[in-house]
ChimeraX commands (.cxc) that place a marker at each C-alpha (Angstrom):
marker #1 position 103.80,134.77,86.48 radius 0.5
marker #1 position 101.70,132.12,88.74 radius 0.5
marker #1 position 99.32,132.72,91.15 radius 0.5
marker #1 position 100.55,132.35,95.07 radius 0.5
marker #1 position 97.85,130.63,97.02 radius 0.5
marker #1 position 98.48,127.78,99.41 radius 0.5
marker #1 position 94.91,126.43,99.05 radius 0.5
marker #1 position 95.47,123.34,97.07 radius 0.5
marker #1 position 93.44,120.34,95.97 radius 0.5
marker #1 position 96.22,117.24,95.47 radius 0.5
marker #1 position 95.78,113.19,94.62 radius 0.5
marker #1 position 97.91,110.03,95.06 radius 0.5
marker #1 position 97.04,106.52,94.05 radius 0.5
marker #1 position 96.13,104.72,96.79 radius 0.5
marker #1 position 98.22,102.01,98.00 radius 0.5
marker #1 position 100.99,102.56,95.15 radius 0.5
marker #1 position 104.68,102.92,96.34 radius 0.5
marker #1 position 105.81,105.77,94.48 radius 0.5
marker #1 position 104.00,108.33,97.21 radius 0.5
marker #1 position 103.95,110.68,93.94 radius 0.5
marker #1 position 101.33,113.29,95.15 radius 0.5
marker #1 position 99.48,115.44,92.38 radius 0.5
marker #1 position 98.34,119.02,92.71 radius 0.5
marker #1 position 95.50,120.62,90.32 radius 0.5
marker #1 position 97.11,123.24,88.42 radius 0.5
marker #1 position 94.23,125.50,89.00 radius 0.5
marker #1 position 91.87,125.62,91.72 radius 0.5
marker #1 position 88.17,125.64,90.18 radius 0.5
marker #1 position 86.24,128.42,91.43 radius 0.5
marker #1 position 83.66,125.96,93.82 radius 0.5
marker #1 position 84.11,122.71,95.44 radius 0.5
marker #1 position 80.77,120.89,95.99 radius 0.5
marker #1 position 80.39,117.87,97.67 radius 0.5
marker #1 position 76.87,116.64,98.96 radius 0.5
marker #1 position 76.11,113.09,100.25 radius 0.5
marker #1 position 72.60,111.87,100.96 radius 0.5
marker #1 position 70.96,110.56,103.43 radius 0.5
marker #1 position 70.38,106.67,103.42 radius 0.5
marker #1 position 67.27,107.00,106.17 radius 0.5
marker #1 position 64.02,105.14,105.42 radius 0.5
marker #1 position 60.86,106.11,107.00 radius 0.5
marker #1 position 58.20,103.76,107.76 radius 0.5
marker #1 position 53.86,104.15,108.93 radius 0.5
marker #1 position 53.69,102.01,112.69 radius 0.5
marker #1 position 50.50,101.74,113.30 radius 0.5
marker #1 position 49.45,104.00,116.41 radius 0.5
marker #1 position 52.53,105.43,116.23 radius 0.5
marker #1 position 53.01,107.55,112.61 radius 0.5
marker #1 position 55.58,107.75,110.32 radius 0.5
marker #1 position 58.70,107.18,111.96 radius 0.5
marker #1 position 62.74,107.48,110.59 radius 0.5
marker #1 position 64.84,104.68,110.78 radius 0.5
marker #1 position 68.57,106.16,110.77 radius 0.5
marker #1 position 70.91,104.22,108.10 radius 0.5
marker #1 position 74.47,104.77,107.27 radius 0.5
marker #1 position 74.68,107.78,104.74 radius 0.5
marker #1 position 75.61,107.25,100.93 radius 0.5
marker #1 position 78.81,108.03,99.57 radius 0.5
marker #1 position 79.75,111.38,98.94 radius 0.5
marker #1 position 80.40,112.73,95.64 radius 0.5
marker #1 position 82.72,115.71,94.83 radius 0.5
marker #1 position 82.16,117.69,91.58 radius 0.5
marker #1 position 85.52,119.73,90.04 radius 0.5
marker #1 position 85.29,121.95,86.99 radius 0.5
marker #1 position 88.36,124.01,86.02 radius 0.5
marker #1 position 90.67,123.68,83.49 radius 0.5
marker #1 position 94.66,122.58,82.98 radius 0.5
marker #1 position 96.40,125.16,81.27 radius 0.5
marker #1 position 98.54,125.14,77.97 radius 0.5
marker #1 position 101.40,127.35,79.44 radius 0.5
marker #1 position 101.37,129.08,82.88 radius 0.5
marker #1 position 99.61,131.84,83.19 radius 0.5
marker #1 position 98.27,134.09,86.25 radius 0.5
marker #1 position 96.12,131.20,87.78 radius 0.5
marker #1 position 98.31,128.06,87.71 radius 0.5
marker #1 position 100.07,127.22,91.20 radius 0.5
marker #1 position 102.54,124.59,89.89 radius 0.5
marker #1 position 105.27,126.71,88.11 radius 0.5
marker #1 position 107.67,124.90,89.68 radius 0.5
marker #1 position 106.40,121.25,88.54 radius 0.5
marker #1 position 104.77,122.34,85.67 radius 0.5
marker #1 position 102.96,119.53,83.06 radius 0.5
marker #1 position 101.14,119.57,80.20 radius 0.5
marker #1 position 97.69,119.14,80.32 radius 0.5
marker #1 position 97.79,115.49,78.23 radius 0.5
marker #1 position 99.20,114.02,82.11 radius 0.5
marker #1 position 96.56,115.06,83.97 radius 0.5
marker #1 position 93.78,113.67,81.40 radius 0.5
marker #1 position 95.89,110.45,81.10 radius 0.5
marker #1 position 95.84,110.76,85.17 radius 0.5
marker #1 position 92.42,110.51,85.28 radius 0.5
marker #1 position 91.18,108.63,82.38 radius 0.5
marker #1 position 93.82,105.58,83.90 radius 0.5
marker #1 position 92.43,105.61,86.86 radius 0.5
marker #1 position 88.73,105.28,85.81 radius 0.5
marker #1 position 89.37,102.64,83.13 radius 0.5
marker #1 position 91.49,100.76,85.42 radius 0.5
marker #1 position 89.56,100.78,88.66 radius 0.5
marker #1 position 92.00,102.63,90.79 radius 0.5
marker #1 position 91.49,103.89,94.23 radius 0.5
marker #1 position 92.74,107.64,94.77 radius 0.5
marker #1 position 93.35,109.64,97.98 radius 0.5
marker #1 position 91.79,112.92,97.51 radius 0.5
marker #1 position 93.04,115.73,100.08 radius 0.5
marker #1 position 92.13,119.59,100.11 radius 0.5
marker #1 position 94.85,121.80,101.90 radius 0.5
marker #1 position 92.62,125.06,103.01 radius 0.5
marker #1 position 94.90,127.92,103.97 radius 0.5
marker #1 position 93.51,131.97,103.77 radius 0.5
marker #1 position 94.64,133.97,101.79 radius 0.5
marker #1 position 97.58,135.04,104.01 radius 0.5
marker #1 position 98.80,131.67,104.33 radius 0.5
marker #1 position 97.62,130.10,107.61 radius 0.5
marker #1 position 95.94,126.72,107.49 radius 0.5
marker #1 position 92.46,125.94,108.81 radius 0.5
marker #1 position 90.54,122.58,108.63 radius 0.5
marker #1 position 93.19,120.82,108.79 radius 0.5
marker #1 position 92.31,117.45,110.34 radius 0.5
marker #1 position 90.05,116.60,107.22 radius 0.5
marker #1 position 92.09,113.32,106.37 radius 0.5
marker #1 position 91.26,113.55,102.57 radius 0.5
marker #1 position 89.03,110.16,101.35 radius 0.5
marker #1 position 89.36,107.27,99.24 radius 0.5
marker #1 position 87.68,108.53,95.97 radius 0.5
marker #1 position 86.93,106.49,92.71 radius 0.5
marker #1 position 86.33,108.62,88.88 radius 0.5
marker #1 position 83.06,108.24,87.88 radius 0.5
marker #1 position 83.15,110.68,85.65 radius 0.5
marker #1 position 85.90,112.91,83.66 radius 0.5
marker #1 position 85.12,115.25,80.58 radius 0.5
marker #1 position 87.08,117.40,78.70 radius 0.5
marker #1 position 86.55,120.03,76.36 radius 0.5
marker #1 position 88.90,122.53,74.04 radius 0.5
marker #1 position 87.44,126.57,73.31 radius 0.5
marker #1 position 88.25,128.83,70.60 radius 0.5
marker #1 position 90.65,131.51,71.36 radius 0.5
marker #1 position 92.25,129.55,74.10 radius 0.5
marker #1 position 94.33,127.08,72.72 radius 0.5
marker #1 position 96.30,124.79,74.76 radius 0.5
marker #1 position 93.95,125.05,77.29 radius 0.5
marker #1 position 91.59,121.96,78.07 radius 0.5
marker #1 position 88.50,122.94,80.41 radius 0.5
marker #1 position 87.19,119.57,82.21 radius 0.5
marker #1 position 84.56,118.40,84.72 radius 0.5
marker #1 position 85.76,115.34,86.93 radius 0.5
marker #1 position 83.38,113.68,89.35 radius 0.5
marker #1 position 84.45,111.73,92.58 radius 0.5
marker #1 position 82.45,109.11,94.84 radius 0.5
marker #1 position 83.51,108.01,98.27 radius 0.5
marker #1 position 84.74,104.83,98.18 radius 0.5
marker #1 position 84.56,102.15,101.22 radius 0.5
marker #1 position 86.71,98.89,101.51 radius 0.5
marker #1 position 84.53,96.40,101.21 radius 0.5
marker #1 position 87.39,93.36,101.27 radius 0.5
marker #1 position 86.90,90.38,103.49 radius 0.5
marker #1 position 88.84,89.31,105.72 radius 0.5
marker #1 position 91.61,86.47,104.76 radius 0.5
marker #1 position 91.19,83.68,107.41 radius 0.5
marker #1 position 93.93,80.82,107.52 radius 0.5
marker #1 position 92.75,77.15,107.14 radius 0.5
marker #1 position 94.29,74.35,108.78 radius 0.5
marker #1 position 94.10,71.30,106.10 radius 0.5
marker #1 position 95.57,68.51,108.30 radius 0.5
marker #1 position 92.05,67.10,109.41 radius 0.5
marker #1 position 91.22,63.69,110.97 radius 0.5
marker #1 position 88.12,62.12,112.11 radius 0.5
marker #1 position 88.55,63.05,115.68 radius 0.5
marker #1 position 89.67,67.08,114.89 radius 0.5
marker #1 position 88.39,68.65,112.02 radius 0.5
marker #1 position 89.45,71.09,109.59 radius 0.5
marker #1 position 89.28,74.74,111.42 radius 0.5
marker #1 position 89.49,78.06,110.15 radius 0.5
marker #1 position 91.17,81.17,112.41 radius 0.5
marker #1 position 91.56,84.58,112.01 radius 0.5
marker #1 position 94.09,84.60,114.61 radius 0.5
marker #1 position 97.67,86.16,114.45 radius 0.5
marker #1 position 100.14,83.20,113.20 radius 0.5
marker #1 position 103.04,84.25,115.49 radius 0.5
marker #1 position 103.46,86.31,118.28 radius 0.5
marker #1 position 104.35,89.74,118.32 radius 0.5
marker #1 position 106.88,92.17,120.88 radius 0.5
marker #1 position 105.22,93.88,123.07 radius 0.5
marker #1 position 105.24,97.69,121.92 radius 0.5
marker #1 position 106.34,96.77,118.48 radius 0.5
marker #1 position 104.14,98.04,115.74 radius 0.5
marker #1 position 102.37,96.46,113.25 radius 0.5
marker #1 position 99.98,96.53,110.73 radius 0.5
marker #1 position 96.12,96.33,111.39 radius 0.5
marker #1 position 97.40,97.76,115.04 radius 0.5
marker #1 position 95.16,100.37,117.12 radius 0.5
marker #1 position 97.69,102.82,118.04 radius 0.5
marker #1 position 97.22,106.18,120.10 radius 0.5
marker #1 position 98.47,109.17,117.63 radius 0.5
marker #1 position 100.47,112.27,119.37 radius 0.5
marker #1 position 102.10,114.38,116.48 radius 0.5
marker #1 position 101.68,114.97,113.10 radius 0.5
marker #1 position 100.50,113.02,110.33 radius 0.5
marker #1 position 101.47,114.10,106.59 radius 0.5
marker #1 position 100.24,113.40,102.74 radius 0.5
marker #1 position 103.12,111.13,102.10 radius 0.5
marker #1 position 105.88,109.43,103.67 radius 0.5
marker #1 position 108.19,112.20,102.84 radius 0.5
marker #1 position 106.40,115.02,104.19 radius 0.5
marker #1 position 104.54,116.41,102.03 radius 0.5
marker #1 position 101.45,118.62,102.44 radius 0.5
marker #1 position 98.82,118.97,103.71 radius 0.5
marker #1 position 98.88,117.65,107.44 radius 0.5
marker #1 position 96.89,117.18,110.17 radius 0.5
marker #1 position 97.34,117.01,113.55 radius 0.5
marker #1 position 96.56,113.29,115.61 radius 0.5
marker #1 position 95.83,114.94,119.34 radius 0.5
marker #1 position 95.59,111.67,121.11 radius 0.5
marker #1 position 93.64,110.15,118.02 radius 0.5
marker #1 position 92.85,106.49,117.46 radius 0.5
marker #1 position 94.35,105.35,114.44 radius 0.5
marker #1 position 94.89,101.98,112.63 radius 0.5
marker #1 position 98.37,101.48,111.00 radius 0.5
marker #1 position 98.03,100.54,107.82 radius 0.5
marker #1 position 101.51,100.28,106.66 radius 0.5
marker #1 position 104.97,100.51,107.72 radius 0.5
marker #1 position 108.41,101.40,105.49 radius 0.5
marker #1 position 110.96,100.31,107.16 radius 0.5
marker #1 position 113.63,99.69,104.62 radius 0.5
marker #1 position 114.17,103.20,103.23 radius 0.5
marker #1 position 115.72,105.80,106.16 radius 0.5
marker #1 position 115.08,108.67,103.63 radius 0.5
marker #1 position 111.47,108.67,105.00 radius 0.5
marker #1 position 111.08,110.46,108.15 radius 0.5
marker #1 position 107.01,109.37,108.49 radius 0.5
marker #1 position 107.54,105.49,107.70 radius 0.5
marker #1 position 104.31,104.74,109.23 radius 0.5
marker #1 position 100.65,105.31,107.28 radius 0.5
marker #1 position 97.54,105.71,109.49 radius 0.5
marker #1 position 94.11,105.58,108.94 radius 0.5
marker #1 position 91.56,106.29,111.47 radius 0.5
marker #1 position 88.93,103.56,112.79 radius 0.5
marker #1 position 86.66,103.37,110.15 radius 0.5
marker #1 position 88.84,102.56,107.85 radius 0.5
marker #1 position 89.30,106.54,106.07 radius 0.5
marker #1 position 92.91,106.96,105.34 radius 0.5
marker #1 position 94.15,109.93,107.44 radius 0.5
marker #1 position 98.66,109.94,106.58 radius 0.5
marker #1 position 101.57,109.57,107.21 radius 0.5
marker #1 position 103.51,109.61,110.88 radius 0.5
marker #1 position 107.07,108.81,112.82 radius 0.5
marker #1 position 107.24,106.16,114.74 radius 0.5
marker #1 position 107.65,107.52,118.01 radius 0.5
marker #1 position 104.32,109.36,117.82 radius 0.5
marker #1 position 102.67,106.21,118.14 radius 0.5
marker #1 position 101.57,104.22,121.23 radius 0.5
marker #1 position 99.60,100.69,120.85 radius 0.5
marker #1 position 96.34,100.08,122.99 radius 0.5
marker #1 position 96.00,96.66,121.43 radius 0.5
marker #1 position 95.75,94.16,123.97 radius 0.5
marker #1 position 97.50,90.52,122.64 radius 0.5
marker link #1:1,2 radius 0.2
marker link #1:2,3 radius 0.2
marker link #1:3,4 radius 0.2
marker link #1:4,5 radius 0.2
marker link #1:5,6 radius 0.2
marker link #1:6,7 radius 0.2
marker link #1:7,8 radius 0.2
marker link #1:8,9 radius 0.2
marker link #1:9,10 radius 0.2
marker link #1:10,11 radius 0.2
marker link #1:11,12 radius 0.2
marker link #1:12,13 radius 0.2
marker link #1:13,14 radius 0.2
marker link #1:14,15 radius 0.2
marker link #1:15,16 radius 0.2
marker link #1:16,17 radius 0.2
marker link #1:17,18 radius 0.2
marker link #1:18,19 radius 0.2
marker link #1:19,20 radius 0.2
marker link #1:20,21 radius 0.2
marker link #1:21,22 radius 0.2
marker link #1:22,23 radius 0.2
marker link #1:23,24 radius 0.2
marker link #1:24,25 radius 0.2
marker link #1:25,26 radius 0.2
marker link #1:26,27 radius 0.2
marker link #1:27,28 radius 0.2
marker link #1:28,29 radius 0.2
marker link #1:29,30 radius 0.2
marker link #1:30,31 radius 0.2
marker link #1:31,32 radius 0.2
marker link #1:32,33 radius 0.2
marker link #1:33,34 radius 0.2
marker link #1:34,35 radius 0.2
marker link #1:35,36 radius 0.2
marker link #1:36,37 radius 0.2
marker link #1:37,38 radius 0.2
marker link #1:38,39 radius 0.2
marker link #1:39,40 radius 0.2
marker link #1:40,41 radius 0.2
marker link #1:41,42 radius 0.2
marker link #1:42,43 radius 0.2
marker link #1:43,44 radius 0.2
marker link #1:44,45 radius 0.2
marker link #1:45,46 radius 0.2
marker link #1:46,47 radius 0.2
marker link #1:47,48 radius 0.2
marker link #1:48,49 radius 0.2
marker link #1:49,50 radius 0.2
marker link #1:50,51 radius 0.2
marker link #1:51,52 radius 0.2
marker link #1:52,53 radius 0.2
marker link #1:53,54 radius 0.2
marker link #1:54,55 radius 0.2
marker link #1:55,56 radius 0.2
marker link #1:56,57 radius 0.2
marker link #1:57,58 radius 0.2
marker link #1:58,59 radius 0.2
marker link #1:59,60 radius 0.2
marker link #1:60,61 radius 0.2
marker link #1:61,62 radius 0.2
marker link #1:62,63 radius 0.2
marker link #1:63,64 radius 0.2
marker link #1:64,65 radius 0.2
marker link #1:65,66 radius 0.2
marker link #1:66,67 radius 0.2
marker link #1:67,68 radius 0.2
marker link #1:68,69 radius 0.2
marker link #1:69,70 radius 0.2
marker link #1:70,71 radius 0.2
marker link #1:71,72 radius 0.2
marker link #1:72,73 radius 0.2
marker link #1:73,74 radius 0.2
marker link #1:74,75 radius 0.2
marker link #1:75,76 radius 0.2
marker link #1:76,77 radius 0.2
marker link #1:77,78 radius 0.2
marker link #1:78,79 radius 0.2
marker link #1:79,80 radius 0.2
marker link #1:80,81 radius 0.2
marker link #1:81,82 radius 0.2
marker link #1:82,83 radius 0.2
marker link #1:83,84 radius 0.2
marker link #1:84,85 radius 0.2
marker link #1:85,86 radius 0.2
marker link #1:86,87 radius 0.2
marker link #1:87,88 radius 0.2
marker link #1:88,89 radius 0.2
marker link #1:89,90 radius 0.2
marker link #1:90,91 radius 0.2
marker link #1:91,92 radius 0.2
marker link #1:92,93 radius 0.2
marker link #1:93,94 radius 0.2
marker link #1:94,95 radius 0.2
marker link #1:95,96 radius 0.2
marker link #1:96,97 radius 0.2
marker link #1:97,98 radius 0.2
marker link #1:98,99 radius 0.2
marker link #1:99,100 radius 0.2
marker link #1:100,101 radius 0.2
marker link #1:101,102 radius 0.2
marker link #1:102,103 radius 0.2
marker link #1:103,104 radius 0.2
marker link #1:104,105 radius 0.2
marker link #1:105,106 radius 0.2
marker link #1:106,107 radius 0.2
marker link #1:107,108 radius 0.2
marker link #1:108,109 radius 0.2
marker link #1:109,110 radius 0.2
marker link #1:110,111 radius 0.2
marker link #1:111,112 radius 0.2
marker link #1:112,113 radius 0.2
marker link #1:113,114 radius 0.2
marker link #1:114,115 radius 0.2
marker link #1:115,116 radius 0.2
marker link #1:116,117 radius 0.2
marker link #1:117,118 radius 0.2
marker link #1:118,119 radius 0.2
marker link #1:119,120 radius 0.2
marker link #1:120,121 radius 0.2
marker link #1:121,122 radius 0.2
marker link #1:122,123 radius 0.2
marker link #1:123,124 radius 0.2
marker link #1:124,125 radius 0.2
marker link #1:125,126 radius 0.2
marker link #1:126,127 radius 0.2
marker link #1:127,128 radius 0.2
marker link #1:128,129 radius 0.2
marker link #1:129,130 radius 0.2
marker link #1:130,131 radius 0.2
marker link #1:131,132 radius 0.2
marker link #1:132,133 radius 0.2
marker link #1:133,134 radius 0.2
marker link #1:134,135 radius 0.2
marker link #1:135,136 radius 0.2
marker link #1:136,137 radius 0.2
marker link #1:137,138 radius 0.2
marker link #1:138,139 radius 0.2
marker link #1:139,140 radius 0.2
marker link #1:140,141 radius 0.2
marker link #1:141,142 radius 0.2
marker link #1:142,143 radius 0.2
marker link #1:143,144 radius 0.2
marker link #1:144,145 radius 0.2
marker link #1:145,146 radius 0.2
marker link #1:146,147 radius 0.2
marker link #1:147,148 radius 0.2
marker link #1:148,149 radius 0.2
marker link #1:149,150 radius 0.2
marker link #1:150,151 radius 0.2
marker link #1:151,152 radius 0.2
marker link #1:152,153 radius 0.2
marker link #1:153,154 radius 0.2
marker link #1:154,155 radius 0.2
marker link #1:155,156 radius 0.2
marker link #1:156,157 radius 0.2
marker link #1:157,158 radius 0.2
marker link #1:158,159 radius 0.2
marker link #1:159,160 radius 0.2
marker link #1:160,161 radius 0.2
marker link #1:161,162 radius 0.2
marker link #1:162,163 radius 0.2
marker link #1:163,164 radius 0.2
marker link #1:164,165 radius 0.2
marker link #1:165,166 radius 0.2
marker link #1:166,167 radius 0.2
marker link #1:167,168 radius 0.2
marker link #1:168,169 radius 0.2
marker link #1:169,170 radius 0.2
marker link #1:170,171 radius 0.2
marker link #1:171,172 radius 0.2
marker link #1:172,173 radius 0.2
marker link #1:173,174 radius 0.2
marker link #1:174,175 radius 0.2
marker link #1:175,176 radius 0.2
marker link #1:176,177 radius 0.2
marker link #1:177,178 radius 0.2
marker link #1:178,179 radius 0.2
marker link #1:179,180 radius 0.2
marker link #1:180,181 radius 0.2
marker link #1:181,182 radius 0.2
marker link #1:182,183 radius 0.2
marker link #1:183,184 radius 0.2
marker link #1:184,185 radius 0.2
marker link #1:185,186 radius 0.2
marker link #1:186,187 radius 0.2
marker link #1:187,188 radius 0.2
marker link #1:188,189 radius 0.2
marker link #1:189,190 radius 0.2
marker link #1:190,191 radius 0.2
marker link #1:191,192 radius 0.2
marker link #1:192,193 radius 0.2
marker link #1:193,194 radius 0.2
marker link #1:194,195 radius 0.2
marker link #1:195,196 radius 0.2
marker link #1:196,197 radius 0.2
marker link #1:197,198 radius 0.2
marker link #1:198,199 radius 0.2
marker link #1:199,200 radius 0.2
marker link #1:200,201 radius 0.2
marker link #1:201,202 radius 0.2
marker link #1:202,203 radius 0.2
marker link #1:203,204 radius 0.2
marker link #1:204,205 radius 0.2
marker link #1:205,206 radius 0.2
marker link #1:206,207 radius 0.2
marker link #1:207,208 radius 0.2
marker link #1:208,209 radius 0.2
marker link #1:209,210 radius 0.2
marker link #1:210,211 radius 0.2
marker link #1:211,212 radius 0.2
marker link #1:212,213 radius 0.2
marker link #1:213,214 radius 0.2
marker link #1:214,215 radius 0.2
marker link #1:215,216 radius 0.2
marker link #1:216,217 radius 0.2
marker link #1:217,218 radius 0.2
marker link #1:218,219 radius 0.2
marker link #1:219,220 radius 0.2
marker link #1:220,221 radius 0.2
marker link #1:221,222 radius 0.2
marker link #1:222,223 radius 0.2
marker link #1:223,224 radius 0.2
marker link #1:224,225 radius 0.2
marker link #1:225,226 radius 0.2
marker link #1:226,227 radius 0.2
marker link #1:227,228 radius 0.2
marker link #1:228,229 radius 0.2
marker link #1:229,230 radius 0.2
marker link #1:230,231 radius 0.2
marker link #1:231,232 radius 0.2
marker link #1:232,233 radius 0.2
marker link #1:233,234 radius 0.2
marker link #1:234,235 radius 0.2
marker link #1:235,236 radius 0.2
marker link #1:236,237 radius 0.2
marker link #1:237,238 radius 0.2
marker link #1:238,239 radius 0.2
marker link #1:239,240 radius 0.2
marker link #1:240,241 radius 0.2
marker link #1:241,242 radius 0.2
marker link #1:242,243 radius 0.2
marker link #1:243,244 radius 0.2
marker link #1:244,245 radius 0.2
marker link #1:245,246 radius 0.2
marker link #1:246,247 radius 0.2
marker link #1:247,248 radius 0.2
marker link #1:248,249 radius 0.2
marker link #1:249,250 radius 0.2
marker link #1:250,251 radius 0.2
marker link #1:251,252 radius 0.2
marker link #1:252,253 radius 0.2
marker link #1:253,254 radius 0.2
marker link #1:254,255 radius 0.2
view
């Protein structure tokens, strides 16, 4: 029989349209994450040593556990059971192919209620994924996967205008191409979040909660009315926080 426990530790490929989410089969006994600090400290003369504040490094998660042959007592997906060949081919494609993955922790005691629940999750990148098979436990592959934090670092696409003369040059904008509604939404739009905001467009856990929250939306599904959170937010700097309706949305972008 499988363990009940609603504390869960679940990944989705970022930016893919499937909005497949994936739960570990077995929580690992600790989940450390440290991130260092990026400070520098300097000697100015009469003054000391002084610290300069700089943004922080990435943070790095560390998971060891192991995917189980068959269920047993520990595993919490029964009911979407997999071998553990799919979660090493997970993991392994997504390190050899470069692939951005949203990595979310839903923390719930041990009667069920939730707490922490407006950690968004972050953008994480494999660095590192190792697996190993023991004696007497066949079936069973124990691993060690390692996370780091990682930023969007894309430019900006501007437009160029090619038809240039000799009395008005080439230009290039970053302006938007056509106008807009007023109150319609839109990608790249600041938006005021009141309601809930879920792990995928379906609504799936975990949640949060937006409380008045700036957001950015990121993207917007509106040819599938199966989805009752069409709408994916992230928050301000850019960390990816879920997915909302509509109607909990209001835009403070001024056009």
């Amino acid at each position: 029989m499988s363990a009940k426990n609603d504390f869960g530790l679940f990944f989705k490929r970022h930016n893919v349209a499937d909005d497949l989410v994936y739960r570990l089969p077995v929580n690992p006994e600790k989940i450390p994450v440290s991130q260092d600090s990026a400070n520098e400290e300097y000697n100015v003369l009469g003054i000391g040593p002084i610290m300069v504040p700089r943004i922080p490094n990435l943070k790095k998660v560390t998971i060891e556990s192991y995917f189980p042959g068959r269920i047993d007592r520990m595993t919490l997906t029964s009911g979407d059971f997999r071998p553990p060949e799919f979660y090493i081919n997970f993991f392994r494609s997504a390190m050899a192919n470069k692939e951005v993955l949203i990595y979310a922790v839903s923390r719930c005691y041990e009667d069920g209620a939730p707490y922490f629940v407006n950690d968004p999750g972050i953008n994480v990148l494999v660095t590192g994924f190792q697996t190993e098979e023991r004696g007497g436990e066949t079936g069973d592959f124990y691993y060690t996967l390692e996370l780091t934090e990682y930023r969007d670092y894309s430019p900006l696409t501007v437009q160029i205008q090619t038809e240039a003369t000799a009395e008005k040059p080439a230009t290039a904008t970053t302006e938007q191409t056509r106008s807009i509604p007023k109150g319609q939404l839109y990608v790249g739009m600041t938006a005021t979040l009141n309601g809930k905001y879920f792990y995928s467009s379906y609504g799936d856990k975990p949640s949060g909660s937006g409380n008045g929250r700036r957001v950015v939306v990121s993207r917007i599904i509106n040819d599938d009315n199966d989805r009752p959170y069409p709408v994916h937010v992230k928050s301000e700097s850019g960390g990816a926080l879920g997915w909302c309706k509509k109607g909990d949305l209001q835009g403070v972008d001024t056009q």
